[in-house]
TORGUMI-97031 format. One record per residue: x negated, y negated, z of N, C-alpha, C in turn; residue in three letters; residue number from 1. Coordinates in Angstrom, 3 decimals. Layout:
// TORGUMI-97031
X:Y:Z:X:Y:Z:X:Y:Z:Ala:NUM
...
This chain:
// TORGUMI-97031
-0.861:1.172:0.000:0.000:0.000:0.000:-0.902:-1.228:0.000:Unk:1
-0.679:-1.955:-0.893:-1.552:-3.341:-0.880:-0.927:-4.268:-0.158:Unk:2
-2.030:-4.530:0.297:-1.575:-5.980:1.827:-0.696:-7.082:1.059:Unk:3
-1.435:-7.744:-0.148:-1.134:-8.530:-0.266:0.436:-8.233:-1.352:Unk:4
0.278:-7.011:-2.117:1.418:-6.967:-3.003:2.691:-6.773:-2.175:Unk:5
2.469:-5.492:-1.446:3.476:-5.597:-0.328:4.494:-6.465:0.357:Unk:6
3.661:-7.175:1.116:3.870:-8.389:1.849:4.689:-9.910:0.843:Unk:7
4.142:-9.699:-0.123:4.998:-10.569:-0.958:6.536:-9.963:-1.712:Unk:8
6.345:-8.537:-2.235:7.587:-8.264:-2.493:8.360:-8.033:-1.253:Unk:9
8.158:-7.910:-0.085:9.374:-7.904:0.857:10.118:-8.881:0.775:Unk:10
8.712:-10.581:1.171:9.657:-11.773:1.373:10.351:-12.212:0.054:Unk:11
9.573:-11.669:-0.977:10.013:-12.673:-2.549:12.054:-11.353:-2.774:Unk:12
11.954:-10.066:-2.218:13.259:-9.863:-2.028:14.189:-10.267:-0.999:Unk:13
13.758:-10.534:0.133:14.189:-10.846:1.539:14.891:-12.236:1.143:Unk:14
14.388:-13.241:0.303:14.843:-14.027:-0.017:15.439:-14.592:-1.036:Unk:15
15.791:-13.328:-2.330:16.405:-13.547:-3.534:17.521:-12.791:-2.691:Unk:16
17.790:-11.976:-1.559:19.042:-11.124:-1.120:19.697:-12.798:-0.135:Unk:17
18.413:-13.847:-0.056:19.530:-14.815:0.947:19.288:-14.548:2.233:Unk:18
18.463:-13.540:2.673:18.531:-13.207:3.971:17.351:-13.961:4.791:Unk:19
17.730:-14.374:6.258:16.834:-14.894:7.035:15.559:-13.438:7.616:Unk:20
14.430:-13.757:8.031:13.908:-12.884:9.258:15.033:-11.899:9.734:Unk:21
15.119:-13.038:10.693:16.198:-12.639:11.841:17.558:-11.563:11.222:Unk:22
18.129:-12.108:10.254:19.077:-11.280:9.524:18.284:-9.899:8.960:Unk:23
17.466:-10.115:8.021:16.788:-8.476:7.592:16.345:-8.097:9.258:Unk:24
16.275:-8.065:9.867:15.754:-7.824:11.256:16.681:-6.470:11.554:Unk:25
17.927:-7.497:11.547:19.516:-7.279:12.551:20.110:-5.701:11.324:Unk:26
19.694:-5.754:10.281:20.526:-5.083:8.974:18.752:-3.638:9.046:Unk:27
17.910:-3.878:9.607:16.749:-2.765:9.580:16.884:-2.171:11.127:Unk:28
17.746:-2.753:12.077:17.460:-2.516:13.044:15.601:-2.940:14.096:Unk:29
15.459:-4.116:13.500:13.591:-4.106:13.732:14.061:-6.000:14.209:Unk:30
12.998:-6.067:14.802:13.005:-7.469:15.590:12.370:-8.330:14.477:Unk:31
12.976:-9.597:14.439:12.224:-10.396:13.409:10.901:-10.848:13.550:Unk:32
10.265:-10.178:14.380:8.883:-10.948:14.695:7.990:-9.653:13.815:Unk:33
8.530:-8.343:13.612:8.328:-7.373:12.726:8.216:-7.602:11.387:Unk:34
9.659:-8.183:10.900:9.333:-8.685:9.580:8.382:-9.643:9.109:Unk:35
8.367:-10.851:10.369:7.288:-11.927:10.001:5.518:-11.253:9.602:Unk:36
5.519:-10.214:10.441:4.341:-10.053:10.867:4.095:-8.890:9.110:Unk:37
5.006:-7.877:8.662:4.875:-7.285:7.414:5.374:-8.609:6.386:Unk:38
5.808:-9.256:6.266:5.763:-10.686:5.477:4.399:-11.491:5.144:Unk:39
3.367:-11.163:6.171:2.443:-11.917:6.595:0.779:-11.226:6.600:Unk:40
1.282:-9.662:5.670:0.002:-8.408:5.683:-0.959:-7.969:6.964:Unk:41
-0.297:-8.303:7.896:-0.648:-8.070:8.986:-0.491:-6.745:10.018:Unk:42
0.972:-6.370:9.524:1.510:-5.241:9.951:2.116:-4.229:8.736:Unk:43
2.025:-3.081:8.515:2.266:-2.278:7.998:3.651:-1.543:8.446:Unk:44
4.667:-1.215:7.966:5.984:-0.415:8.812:5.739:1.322:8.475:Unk:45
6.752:1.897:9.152:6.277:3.031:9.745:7.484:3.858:8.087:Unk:46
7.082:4.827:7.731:7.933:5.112:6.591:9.610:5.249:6.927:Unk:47
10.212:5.247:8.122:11.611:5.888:8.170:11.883:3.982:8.201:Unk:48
11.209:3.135:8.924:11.338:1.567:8.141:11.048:0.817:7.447:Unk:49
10.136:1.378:6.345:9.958:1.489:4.641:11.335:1.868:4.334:Unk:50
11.618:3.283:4.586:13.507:3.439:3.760:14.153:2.456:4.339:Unk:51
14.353:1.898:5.334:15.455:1.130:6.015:15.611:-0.241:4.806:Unk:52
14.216:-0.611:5.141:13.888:-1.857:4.079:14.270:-1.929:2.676:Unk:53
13.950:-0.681:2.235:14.268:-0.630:0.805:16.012:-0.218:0.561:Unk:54
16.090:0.419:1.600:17.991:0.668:1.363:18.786:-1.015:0.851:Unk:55
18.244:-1.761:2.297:18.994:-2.747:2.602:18.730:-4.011:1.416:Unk:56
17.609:-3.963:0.824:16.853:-4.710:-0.247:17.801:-4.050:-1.464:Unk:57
17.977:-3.253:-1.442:18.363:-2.258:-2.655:17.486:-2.101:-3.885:Unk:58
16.159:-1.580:-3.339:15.260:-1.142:-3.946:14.432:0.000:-3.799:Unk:59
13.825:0.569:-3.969:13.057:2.230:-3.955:12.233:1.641:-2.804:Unk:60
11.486:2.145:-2.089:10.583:2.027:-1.659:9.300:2.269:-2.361:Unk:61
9.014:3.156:-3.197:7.617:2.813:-4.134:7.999:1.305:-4.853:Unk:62
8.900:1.035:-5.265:8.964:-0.536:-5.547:8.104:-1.548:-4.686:Unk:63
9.119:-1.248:-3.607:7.904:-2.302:-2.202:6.590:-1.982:-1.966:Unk:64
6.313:-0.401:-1.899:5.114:-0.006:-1.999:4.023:-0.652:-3.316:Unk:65
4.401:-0.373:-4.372:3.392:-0.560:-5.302:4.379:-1.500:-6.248:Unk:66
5.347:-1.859:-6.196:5.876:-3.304:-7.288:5.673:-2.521:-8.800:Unk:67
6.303:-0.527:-9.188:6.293:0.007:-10.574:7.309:-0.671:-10.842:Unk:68
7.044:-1.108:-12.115:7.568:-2.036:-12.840:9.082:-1.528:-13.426:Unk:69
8.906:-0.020:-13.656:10.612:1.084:-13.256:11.458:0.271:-12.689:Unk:70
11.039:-0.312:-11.641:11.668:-0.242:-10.607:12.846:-1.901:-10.436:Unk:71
12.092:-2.776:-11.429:12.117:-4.300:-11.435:13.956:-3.855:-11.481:Unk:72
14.245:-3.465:-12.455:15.742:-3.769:-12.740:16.740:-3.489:-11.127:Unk:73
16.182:-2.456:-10.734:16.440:-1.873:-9.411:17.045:-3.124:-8.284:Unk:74
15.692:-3.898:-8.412:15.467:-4.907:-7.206:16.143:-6.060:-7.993:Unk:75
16.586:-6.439:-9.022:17.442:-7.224:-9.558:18.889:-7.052:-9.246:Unk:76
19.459:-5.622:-9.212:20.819:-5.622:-9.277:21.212:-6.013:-7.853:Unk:77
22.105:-6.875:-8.229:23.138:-7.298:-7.101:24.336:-6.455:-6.745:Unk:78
24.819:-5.996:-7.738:26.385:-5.077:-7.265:25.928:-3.634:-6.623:Unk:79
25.810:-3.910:-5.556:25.783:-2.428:-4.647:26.338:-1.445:-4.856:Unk:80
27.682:-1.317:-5.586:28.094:-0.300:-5.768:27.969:0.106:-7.031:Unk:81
27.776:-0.429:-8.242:26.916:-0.441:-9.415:25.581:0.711:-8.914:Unk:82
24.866:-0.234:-8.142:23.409:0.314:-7.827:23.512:2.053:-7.037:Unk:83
24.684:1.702:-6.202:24.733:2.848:-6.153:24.863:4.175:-6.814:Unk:84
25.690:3.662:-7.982:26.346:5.148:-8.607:25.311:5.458:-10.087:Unk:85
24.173:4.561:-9.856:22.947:4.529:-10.855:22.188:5.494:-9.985:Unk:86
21.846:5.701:-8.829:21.023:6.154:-7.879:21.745:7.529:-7.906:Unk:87
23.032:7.652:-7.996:23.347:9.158:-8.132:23.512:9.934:-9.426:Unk:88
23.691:8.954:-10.573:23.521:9.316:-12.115:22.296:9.734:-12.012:Unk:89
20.652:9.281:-11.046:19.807:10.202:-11.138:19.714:11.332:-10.875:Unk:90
20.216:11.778:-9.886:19.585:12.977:-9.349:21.217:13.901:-10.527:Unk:91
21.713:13.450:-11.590:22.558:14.521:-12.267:21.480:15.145:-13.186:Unk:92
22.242:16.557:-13.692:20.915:17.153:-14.552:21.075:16.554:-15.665:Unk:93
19.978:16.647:-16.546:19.780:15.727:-17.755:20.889:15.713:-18.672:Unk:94
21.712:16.540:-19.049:22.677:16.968:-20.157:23.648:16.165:-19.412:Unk:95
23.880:16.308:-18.487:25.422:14.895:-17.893:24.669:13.527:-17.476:Unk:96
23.220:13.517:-17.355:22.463:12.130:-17.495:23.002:11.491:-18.882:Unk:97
22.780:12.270:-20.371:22.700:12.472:-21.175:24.640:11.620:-21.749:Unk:98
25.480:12.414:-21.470:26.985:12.100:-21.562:26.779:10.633:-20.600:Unk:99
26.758:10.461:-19.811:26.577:8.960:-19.293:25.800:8.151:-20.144:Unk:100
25.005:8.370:-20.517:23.930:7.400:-21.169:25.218:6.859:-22.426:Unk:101
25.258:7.564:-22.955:26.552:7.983:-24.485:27.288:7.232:-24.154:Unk:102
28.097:7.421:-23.118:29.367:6.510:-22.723:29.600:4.613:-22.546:Unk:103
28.217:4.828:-21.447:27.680:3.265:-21.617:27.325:2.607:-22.766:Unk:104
26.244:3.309:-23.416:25.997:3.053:-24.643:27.550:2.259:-25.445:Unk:105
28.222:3.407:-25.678:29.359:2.863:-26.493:30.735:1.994:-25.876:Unk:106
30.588:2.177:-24.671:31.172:0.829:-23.725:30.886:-0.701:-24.067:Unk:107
29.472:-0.632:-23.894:28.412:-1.974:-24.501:28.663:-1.939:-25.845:Unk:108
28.774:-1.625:-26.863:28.318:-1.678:-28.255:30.328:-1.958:-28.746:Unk:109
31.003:-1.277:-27.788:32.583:-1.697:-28.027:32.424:-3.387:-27.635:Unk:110
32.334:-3.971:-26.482:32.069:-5.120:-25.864:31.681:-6.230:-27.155:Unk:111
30.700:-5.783:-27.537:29.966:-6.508:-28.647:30.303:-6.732:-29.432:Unk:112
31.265:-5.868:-30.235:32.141:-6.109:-31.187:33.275:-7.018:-31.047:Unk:113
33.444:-6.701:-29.368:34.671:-7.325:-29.479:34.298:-8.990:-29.556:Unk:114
33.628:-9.118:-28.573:33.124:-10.059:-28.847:32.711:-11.052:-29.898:Unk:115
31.843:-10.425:-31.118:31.671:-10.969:-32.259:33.143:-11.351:-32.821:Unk:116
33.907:-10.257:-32.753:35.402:-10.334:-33.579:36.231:-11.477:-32.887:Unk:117
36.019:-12.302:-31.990:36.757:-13.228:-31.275:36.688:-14.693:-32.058:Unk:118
């Protein structure tokens, strides 16, 4: 985990989510003097508050860990429940990955049309 990459994607998400210290604190269960201090490459968190962090961020934790670039769209989405049902389209086996992909695909590409046709 890099001190410095780390430490910046917490606060640079901590604060595109709107959230204070004190609030990511209250939502990790961890005292805000915790976050200041992993905000600040000083302190490292323990992995079961790596997941906490990344749940509540709504991002992977190798995201926070190493900032894979996979991962960017991840830490962008806002609709939680969106994000969620992306997180379980993973773990489907590839052939119903596969029928989802299809569906969206032609969801979007209907949209577009309609659109143009307006």
């Amino acid at each position: 985990m890099t001190k410095n990459g780390f430490a910046k994607r917490l606060k640079d998400l901590r604060r595109q989510k709107d959230f204070s210290q004190a609030e990511l604190g209250r939502l990790t269960d961890l005292h805000y003097t915790h976050i200041g201090r992993y905000e600040r490459g000083i302190s490292k968190p323990s992995t079961d508050t790596l997941i906490k962090l990344a749940e509540v961020l709504g991002v992977t934790t190798d995201y926070l860990i190493e900032g894979a670039t996979g991962e960017v769209a991840k830490a962008k989405l806002e609709d939680r429940e969106l994000l969620y049902q992306f997180q379980e389209i993973e773990k489907l086996p590839e052939d119903d990955k596969m029928v989802v992909k299809k569906f969206l695909d032609a969801f979007i590409t209907k949209k577009k049309v309609q659109s143009i046709l307006k």
